[in-house]
BANU-944489 format. One line per 8 residues: number of its first residue (from 1); their letters; for each residue x, y, z of C-alpha. Coordinates in nm, 4 decimals, padded with zeros to 6 digits, m for minus. Example, Ala and Ser with C-alpha at 12.3 -4.5 7.8 and 13.67 -1.06 7.14 Angstrom:
! residues 2
1> as> 01.2300,m00.4500,00.7800 ~ 01.3670,m00.1060,00.7140
! end
This chain:
! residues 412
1> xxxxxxxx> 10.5907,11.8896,04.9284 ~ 10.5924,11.5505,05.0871 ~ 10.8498,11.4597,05.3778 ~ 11.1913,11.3233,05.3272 ~ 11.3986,11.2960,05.6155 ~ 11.7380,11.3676,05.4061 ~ 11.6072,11.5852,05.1373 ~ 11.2331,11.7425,05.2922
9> xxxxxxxx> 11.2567,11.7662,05.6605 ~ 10.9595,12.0042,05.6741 ~ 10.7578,11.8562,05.4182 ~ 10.3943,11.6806,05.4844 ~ 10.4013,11.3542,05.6083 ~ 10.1946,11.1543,05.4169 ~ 09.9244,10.9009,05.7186 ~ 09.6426,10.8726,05.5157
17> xxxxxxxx> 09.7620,10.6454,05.2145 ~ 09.6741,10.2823,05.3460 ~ 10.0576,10.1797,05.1662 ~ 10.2453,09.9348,05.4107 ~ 10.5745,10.0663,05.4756 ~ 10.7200,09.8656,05.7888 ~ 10.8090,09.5769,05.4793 ~ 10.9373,09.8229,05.2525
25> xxxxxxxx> 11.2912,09.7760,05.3027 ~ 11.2450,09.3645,05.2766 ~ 11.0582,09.4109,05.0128 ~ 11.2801,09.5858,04.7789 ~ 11.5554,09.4027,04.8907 ~ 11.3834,09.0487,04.7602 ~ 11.2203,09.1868,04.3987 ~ 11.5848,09.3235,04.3234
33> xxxxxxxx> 11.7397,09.0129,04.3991 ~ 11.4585,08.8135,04.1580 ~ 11.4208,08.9108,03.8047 ~ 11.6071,09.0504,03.4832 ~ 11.4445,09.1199,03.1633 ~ 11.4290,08.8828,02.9215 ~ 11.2536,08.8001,02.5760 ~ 10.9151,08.7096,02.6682
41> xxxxxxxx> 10.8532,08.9995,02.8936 ~ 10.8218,09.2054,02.5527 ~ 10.5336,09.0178,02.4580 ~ 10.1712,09.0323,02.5096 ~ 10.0721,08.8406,02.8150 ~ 09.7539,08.6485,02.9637 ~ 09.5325,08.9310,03.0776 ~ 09.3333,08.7240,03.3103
49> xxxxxxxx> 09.6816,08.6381,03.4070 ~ 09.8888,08.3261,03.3335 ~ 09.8389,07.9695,03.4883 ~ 10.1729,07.9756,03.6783 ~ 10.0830,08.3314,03.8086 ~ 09.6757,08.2074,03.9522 ~ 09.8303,07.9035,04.0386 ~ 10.0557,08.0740,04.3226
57> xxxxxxxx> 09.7628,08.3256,04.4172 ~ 09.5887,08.0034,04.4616 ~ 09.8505,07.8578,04.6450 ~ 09.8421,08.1730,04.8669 ~ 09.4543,08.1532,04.9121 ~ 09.5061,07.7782,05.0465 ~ 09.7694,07.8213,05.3017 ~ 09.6359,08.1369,05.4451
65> xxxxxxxx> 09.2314,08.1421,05.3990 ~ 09.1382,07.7994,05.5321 ~ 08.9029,07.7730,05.2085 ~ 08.6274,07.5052,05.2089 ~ 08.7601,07.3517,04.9362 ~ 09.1225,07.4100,04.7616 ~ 09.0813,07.7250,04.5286 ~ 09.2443,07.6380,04.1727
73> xxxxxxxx> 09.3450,07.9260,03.9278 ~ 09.0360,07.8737,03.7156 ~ 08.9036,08.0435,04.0132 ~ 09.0346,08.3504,04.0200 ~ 09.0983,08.6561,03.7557 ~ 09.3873,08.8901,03.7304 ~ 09.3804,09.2733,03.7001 ~ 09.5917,09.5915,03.7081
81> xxxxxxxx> 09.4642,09.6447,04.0778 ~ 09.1346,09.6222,04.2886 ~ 09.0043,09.9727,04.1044 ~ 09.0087,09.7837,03.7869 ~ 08.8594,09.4978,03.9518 ~ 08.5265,09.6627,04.1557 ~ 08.4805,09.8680,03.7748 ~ 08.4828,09.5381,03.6238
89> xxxxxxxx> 08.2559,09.3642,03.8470 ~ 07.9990,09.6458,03.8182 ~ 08.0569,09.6761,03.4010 ~ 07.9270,09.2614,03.5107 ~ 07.6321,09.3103,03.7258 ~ 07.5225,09.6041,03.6829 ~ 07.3582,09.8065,03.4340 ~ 07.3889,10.1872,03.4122
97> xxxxxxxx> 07.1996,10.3781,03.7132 ~ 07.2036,10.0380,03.8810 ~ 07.2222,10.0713,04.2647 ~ 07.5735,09.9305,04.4356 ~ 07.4947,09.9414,04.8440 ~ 07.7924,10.0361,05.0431 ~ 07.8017,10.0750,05.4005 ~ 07.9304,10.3641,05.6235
105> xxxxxxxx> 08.2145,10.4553,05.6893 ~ 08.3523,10.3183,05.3942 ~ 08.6618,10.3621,05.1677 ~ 08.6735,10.6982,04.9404 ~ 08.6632,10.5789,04.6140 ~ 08.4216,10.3166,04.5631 ~ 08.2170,10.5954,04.4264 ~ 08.4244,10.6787,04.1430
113> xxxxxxxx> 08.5575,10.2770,04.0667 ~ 08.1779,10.1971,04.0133 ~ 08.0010,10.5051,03.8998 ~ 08.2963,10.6465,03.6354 ~ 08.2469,10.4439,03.3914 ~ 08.0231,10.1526,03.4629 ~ 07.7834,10.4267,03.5375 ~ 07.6237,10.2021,03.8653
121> xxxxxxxx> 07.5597,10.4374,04.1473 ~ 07.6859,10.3479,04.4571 ~ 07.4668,10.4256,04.7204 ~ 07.5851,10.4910,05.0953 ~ 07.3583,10.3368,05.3467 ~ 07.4458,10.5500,05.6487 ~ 07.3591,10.4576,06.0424 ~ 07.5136,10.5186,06.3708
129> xxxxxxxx> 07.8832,10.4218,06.4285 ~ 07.7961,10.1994,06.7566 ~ 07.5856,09.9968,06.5038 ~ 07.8158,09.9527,06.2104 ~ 07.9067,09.5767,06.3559 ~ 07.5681,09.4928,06.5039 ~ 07.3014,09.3540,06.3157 ~ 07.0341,09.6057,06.3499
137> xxxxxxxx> 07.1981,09.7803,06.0577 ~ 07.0605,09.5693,05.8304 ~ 06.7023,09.7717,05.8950 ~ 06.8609,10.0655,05.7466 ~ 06.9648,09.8782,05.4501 ~ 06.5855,09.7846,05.4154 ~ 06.5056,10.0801,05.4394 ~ 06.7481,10.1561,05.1818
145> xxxxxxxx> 06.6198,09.9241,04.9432 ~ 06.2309,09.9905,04.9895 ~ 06.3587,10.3716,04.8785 ~ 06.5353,10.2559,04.5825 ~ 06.2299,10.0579,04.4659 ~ 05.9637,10.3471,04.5504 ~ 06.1719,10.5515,04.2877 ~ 06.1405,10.2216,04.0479
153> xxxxxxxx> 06.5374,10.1479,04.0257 ~ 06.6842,09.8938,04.1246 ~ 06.9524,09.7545,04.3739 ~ 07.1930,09.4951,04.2226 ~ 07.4719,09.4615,04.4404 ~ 07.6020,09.4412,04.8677 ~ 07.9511,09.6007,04.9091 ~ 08.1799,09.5299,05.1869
161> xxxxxxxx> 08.4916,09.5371,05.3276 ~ 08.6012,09.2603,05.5399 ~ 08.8477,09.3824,05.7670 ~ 08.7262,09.6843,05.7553 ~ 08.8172,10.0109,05.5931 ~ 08.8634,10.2622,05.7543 ~ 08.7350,10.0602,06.1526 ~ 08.9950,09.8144,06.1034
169> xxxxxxxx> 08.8190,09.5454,06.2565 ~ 08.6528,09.2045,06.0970 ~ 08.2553,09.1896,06.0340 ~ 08.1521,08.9277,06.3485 ~ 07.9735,08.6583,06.1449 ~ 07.6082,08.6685,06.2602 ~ 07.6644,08.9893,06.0830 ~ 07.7603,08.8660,05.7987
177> xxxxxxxx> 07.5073,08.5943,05.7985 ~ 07.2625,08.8918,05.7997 ~ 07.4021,09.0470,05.5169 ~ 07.3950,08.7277,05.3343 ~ 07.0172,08.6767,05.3995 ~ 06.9107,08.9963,05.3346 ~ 07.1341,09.0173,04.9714 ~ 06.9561,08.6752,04.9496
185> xxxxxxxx> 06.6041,08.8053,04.9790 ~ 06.6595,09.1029,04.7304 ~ 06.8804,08.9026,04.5089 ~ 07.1910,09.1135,04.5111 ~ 07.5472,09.0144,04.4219 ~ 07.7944,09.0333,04.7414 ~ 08.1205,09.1624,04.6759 ~ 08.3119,09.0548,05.0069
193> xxxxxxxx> 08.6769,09.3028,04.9748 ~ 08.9165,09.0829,05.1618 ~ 09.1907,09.3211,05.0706 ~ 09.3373,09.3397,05.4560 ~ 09.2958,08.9840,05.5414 ~ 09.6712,08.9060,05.6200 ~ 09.7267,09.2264,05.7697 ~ 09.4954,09.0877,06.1121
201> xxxxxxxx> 09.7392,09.1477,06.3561 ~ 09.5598,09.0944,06.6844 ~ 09.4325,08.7391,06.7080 ~ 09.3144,08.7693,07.1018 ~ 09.0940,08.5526,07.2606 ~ 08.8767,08.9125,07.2898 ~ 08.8591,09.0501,06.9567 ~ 08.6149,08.9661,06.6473
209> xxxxxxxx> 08.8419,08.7039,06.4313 ~ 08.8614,08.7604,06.0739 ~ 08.7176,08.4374,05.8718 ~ 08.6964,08.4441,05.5055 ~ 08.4070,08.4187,05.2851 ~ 08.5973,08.0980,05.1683 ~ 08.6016,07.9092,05.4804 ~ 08.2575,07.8836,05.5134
217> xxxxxxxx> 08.1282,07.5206,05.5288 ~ 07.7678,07.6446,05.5546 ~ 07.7356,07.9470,05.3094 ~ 07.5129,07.7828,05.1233 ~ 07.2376,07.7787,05.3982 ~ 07.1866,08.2075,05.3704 ~ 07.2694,08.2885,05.0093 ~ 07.3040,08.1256,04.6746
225> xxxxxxxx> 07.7291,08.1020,04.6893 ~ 07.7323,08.1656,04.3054 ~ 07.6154,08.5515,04.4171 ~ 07.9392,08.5838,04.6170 ~ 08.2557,08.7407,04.5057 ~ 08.5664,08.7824,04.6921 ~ 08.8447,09.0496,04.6187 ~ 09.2034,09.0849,04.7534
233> xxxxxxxx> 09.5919,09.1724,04.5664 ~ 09.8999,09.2978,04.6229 ~ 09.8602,09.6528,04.7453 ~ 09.8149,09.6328,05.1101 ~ 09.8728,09.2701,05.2387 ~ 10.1849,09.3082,05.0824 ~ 10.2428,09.6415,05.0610 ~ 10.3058,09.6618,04.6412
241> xxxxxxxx> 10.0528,09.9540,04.5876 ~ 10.2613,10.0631,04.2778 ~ 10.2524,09.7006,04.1629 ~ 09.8948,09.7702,04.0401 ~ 09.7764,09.3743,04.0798 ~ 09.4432,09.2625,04.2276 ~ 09.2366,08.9600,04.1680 ~ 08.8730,08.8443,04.1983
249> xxxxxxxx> 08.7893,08.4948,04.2994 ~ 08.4436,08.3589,04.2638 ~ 08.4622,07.9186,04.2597 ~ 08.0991,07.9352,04.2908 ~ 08.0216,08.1005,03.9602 ~ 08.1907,08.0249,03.6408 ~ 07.9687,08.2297,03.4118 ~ 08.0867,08.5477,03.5983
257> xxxxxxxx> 08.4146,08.4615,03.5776 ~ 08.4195,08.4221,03.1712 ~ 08.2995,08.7685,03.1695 ~ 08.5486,08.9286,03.3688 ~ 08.7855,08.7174,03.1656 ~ 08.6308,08.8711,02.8621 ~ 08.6412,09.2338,02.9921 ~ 09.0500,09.1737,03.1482
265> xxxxxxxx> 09.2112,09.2788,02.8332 ~ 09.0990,09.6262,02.9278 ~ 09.3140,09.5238,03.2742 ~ 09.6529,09.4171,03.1220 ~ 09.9066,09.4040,03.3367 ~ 10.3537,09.4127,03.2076 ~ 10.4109,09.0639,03.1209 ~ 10.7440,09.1806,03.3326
273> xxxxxxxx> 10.5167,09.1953,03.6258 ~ 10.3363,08.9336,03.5887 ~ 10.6452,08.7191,03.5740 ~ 10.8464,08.9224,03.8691 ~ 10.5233,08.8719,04.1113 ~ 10.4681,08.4925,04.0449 ~ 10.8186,08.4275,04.1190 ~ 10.7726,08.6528,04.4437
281> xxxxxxxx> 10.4968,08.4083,04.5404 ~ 10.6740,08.1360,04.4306 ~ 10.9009,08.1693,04.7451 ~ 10.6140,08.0713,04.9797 ~ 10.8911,08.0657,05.2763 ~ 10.9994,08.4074,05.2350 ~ 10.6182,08.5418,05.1454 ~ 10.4786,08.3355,05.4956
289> xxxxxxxx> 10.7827,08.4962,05.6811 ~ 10.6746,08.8427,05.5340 ~ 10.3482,08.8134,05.6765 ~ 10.4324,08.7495,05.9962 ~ 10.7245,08.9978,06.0112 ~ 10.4582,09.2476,05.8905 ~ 10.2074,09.1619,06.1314 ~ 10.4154,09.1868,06.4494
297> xxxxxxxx> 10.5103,09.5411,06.2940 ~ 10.1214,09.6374,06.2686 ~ 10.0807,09.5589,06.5978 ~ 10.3920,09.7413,06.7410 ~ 10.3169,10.0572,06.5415 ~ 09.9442,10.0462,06.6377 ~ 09.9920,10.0243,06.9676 ~ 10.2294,10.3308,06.9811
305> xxxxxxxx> 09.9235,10.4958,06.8440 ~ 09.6990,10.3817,07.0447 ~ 09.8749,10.4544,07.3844 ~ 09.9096,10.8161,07.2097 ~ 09.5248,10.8419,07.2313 ~ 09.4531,10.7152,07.5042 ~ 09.6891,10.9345,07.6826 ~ 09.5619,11.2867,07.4617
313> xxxxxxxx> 09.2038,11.2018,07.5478 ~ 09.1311,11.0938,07.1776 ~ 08.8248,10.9021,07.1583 ~ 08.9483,10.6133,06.8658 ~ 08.8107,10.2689,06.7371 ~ 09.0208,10.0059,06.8695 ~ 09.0822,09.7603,06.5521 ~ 09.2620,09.4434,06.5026
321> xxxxxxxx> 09.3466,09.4544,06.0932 ~ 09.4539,09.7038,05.8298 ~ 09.7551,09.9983,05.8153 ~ 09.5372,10.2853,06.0239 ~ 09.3184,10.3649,06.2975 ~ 08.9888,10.5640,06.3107 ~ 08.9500,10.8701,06.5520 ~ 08.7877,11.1421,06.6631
329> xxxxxxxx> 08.9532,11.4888,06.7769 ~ 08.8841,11.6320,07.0830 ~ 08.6034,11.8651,06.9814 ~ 08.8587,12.1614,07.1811 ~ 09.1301,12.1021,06.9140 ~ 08.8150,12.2150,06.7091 ~ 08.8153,12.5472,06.9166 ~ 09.1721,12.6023,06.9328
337> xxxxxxxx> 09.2536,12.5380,06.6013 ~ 08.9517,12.8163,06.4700 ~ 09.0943,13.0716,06.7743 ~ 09.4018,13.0093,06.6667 ~ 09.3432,13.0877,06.2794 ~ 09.1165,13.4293,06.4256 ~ 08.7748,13.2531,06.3039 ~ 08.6578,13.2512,06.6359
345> xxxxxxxx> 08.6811,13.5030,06.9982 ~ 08.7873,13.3011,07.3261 ~ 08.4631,13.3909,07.4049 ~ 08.3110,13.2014,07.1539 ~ 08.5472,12.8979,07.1993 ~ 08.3327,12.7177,07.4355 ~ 07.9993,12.6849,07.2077 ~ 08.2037,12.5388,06.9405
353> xxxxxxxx> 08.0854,12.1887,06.8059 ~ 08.2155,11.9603,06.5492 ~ 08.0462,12.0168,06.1867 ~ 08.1401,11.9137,05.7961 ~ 08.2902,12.2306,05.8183 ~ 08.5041,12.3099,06.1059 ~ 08.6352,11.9449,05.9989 ~ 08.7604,12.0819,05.6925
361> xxxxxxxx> 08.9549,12.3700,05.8823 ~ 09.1089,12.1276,06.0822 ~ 09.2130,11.9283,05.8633 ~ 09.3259,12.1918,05.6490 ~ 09.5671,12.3263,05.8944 ~ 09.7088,12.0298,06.0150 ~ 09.8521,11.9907,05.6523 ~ 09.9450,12.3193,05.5992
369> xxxxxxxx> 10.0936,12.4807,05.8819 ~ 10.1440,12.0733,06.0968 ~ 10.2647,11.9236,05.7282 ~ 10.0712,11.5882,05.8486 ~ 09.8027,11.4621,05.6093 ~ 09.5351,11.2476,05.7017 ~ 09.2152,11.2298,05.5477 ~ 08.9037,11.3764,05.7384
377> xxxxxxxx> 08.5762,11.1555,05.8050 ~ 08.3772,11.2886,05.5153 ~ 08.6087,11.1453,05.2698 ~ 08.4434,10.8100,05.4211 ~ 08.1259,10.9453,05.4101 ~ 08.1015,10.9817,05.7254 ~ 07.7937,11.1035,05.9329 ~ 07.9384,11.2911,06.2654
385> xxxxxxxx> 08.1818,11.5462,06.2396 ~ 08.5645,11.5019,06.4066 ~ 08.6667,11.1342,06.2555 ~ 09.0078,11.1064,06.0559 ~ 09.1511,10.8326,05.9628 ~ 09.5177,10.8055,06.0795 ~ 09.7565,10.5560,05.8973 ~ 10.0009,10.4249,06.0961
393> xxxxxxxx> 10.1830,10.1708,05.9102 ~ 10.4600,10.3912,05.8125 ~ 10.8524,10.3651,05.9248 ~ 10.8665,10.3794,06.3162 ~ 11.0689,10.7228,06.2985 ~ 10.7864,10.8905,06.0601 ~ 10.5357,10.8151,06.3216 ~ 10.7213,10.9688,06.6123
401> xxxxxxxx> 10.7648,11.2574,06.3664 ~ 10.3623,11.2227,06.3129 ~ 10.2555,11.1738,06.6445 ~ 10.4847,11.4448,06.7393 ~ 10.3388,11.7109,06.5092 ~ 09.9945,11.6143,06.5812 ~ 10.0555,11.6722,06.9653 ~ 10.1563,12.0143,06.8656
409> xxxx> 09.8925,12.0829,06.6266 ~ 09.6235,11.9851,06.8058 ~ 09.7101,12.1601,07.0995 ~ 09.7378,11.8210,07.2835
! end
């Protein structure tokens, strides 16, 4: 039942897929205008992906990443999307019932990408939300680990997302220093998910600034770099979720990288893709133009949400990266919205807190009786009741229509 403005007026808007809309029109525009079949694309292809198709990802690492030193395509590996890559990474590292640390919030399905199939077990390190970009956190990941080995298993890998999913905001580098040393001292992998790196679109003077893995001269002095992994593709930088194409760059570990090449035929991508995406690349004046187009729109459409916070009294994260912003309802929407549905008296209305539950209801009825979806904190793991995650890059007159709805729904 999902919204269409010509064909599904009252259907659900959909603001809790992280897709990039605001280039969708651009985008579809410039892949019509690029390819046509032709013989080759009925052919196997490279499923590590083909030197002319690495060599622009590593053209796009090198004018946007400010890497230490140039990344070449021998560097990086292909796949049918990031899902395929974190399974493949933890098929690498880990063995099955393997520990996979993963701090919270953090995005839905990391579970599923590492446990499915790999059989790893990710393991969500939870602590306070005020100290998910301090440093103190990393005592909870001790703790974490002294758990794991009391139970005699075994920790083999440090996940995180850098911008953040769902905060939206860039890990300030002391913090990641202490993440490095403490993956050093227990000798864990780092996977570093880059995935929203050119989709920063507040560089103030105020704010954390995003700086990739790769542009560190130093990284050397708090972990072994050949335990570092970096991940990033086409779904949200570029807004090409249905393109199913992600890549994992490691230049500090070769041996890695022949096993992922080794495991990539289980990743195979259309050769028709392949060759349609390195000729969209190819075009580095229209793809550096994109960027910036897309970032100005981030910030426009994020700030439209924001104001609508702050003016509703909704306590939010502010964030600088990424297509959504994470918030916390008013714990009287909670009230109204069970008084509303007869759960609760008026009388009762006022002793009314925020729980797993009552987050559920919410969320429920915003979907079915506000049609706006947007997925509730405990999809993130979350540990305090209220948080959503609200996606705002979407076309400018879907979020009026969202913001709209929500204002109603939530009794705002």
């Amino acid at each position: 039942n999902g919204y269409s403005k010509d064909t599904n007026p009252q259907g659900i808007i959909n603001a809790g897929i992280a897709a990039n809309k605001t280039i969708t029109p651009l985008l579809v525009d410039k892949l019509n205008s690029l390819a046509k079949v032709i013989d080759s694309d009925l052919e196997y292809n490279s499923p590590q992906g083909g030197p002319e198709l690495r060599g622009e990802i590593a053209s796009m690492f090198n004018r946007h990443f400010n890497p230490v030193a140039p990344v070449i395509p021998d560097d990086i590996v292909v796949t049918n999307g990031c899902t395929t890559a974190i399974e493949m990474l933890a098929f690498a590292t880990c063995e099955p019932g393997d520990r996979i640390l993963i701090p919270t919030p953090c995005y839905a399905a990391l579970d599923s990408d590492m446990s499915a199939r790999p059989q790893a077990r990710a393991t969500m390190v939870e602590m306070p939300l005020e100290e998910t970009m301090c440093v103190s956190q990393i005592t909870y990941f001790e703790r974490a680990i002294a758990e794991i080995e009391a139970r005699d298993e075994r920790a083999k890998m440090l996940f995180l997302m850098s911008p953040h999913n769902p905060l939206g905001v860039s890990y300030p580098k002391p913090v990641l220093r202490a993440f490095f040393e403490f993956a050093s001292r227990h000798n864990l992998f780092v996977v570093v998910d880059e995935i929203y790196a050119l989709s920063v679109f507040d560089r103030s003077d105020n704010v954390t600034p995003f700086e990739s893995v790769l542009s560190w001269p130093d990284l050397d002095a708090y972990i072994d770099p050949s335990a570092v992994i970096v991940l990033h593709g086409l779904s949200k930088d570029f807004g090409l979720n249905g393109f199913r194409m992600g890549w994992i760059l490691s230049p500090w570990n070769k041996q890695l990288l022949g096993a992922l090449k080794n495991y990539s035929a289980f990743g195979y991508r259309p050769a028709y893709t392949d060759r349609m995406i390195t000729s969209l690349l190819s075009d580095h004046e229209f793809i550096d133009n994109l960027l910036v187009t897309s970032q100005k729109l981030l910030a426009e459409n994020y700030k439209q949400t924001a104001d609508f916070c702050t003016s509703n009294g909704i306590e939010f994260i502010p964030c600088t990266a990424g297509h959504f912003v994470w918030l916390r309802l008013p714990v009287r929407v909670c009230a109204k919205t069970l008084q509303a549905l007869g759960r609760i008296t008026a009388a009762e209305a006022s002793k009314v807190q925020w729980s797993m539950y009552n987050e559920l209801v919410v969320w429920e009825n915003l979907i079915c009786n506000e049609r706006v979806y947007m997925p509730p904190g405990q999809a993130f793991s979350s540990v305090e009741g209220g948080w959503f995650r609200l996606t705002f890059s979407i076309s400018k007159p879907e979020l009026d229509l969202t913001l709209d709805r929500l204002s109603r729904g939530c009794f705002l």
